[in-house]
SEKOL-833117 format. One record per atom (N, C-alpha, C, O, CB): residue in one letter; x, y, z. Coordinates in steps of 0.001 Angstrom, whole numbers, plus 500000, padded with zeros to 6 digits. Atoms other than C-alpha are relative to their C-alpha. Glycine has a CB too. Layout:
! SEKOL-833117
AXYZ;...
//
This chain:
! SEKOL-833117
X499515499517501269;X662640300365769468;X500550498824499194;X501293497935499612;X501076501091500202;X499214501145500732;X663489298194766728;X501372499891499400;X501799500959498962;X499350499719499043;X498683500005500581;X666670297432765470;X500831499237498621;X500879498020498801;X500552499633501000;X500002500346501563;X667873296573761774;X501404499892500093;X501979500889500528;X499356501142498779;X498977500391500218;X671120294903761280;X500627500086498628;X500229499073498052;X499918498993500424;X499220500209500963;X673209295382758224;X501006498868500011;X501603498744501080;X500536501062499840;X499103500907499889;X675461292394757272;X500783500066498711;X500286500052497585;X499410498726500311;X499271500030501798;X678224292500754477;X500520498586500288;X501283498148501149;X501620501414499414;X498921501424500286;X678941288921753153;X500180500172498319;X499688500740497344;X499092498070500490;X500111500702501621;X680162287406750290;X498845499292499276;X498348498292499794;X500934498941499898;X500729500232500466;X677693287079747575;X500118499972498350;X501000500674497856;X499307500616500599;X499880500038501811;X677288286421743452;X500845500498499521;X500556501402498736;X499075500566499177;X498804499928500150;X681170286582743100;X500452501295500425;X501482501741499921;X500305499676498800;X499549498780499526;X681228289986745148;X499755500043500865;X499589498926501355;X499785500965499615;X500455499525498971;X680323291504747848;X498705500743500349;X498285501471499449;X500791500553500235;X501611499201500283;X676690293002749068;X499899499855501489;X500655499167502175;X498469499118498849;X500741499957498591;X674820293629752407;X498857499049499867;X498338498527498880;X499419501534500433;X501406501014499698;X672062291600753691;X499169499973501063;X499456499341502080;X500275498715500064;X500724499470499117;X669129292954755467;X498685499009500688;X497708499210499967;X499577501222499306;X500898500502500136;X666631290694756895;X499181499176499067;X497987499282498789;X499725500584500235;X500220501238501292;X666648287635754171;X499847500815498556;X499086500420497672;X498300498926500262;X500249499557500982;X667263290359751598;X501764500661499644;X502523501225500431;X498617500955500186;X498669499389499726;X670607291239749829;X499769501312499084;X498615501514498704;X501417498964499551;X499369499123500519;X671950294271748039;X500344499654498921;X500538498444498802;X500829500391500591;X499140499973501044;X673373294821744703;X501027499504500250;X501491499621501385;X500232501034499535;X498499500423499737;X676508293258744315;X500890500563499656;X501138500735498463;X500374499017499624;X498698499480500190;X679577294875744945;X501577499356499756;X501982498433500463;X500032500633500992;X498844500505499922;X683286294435743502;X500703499630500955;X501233498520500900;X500541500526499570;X499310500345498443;X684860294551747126;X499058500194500827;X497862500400500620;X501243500884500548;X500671500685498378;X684038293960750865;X500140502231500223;X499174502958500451;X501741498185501617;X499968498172500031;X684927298247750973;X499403500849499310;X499488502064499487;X501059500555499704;X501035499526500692;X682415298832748458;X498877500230500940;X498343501204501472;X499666499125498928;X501450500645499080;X679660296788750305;X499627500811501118;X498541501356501315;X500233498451500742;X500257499109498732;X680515298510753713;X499688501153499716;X498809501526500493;X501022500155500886;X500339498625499695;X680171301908752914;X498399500128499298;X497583500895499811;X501260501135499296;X501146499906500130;X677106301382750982;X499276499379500966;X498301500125501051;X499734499690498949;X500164500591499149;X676006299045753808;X499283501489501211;X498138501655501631;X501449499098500218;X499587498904499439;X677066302515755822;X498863500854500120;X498189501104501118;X501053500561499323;X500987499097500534;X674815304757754016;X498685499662500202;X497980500522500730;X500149500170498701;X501046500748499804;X671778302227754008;X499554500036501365;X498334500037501531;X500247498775499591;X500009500232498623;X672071302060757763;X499150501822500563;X498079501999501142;X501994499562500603;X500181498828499634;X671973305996758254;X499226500414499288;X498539501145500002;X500891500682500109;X500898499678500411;X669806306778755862;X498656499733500467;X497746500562500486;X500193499761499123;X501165500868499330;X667217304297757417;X499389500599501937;X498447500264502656;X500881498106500049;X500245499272498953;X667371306484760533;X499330501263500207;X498736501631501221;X500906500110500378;X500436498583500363;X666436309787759278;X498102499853499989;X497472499063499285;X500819500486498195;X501393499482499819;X662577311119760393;X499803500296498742;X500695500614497955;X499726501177500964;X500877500050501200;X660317311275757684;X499012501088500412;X499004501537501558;X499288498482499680;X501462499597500057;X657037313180757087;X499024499645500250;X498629498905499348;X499651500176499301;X501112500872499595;X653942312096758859;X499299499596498503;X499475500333497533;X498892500858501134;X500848500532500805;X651603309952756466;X499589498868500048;X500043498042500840;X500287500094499085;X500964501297499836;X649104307229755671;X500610499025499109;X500967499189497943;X498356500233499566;X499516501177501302;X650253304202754089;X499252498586499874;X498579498148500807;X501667499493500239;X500847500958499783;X648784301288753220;X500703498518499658;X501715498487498958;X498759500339499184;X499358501598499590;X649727297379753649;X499013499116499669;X497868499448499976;X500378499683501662;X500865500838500161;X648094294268752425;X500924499068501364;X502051499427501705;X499762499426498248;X499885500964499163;X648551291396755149;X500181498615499439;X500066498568498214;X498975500074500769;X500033501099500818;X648957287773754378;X498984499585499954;X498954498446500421;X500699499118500204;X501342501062499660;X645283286793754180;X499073500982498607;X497902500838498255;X499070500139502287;X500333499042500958;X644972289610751340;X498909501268499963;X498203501763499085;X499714499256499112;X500832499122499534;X643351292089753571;X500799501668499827;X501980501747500164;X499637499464501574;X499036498906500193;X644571295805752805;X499313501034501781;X498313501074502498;X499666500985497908;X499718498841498444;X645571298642756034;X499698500976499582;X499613501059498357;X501490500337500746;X499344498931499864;X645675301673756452;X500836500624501018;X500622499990502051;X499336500594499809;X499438500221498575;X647975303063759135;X501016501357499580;X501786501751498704;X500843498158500461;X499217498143499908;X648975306785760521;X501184499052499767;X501359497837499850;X500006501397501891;X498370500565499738;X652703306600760146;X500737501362500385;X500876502055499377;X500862499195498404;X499618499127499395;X654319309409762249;X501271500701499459;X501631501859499667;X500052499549501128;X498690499668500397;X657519309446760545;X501091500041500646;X502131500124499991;X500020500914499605;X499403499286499393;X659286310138763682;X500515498294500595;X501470498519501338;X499210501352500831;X499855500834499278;X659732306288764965;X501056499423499306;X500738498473498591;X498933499336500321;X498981500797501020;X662836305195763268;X501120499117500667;X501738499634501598;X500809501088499064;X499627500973499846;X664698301875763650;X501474500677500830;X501691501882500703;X499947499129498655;X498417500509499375;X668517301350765770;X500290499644498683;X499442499008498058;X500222498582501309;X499454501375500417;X670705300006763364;X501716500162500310;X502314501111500818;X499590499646498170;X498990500482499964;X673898298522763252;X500963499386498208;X500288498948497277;X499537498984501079;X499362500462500891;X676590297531760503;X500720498615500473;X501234498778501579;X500819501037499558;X498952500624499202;X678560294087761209;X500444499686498472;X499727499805497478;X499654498676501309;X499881500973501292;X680742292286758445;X501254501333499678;X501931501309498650;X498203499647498638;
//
């Protein structure tokens, strides 16, 4: 199972999460950040609806690919 880390740092004179070399909106406080952080986390857990989706690759080849809905990430909050 995979697992998705939330991180709240300081960022563009506020605060924001940062997911895998990607941040968040920036928040006024570090108690902003977390609870949206919070939400992001649990939301990202919730089963979906089976469906097809599709993906280009880096070589500019496009997918297709069942997606079950049902396989959803661990995560974690730190920060």
């Amino acid at each position: 199972m995979t697992k998705i880390v939330y991180e709240v740092v300081e960022h563009d004179g506020g605060w924001a999460y940062h997911v895998e070399g990607v941040f968040s909106e920036t928040f006024p406080s570090h108690d902003a950040a977390r609870k949206a952080a919070d939400r992001a986390a649990r939301e990202q857990t919730i089963p979906g609806d089976p469906s097809v989706i599709s993906w280009e690759d880096k070589g500019g080849h496009w997918h297709d690919e069942a997606e079950p809905g049902n396989d959803r990430p661990e995560t974690d909050v730190e920060g």
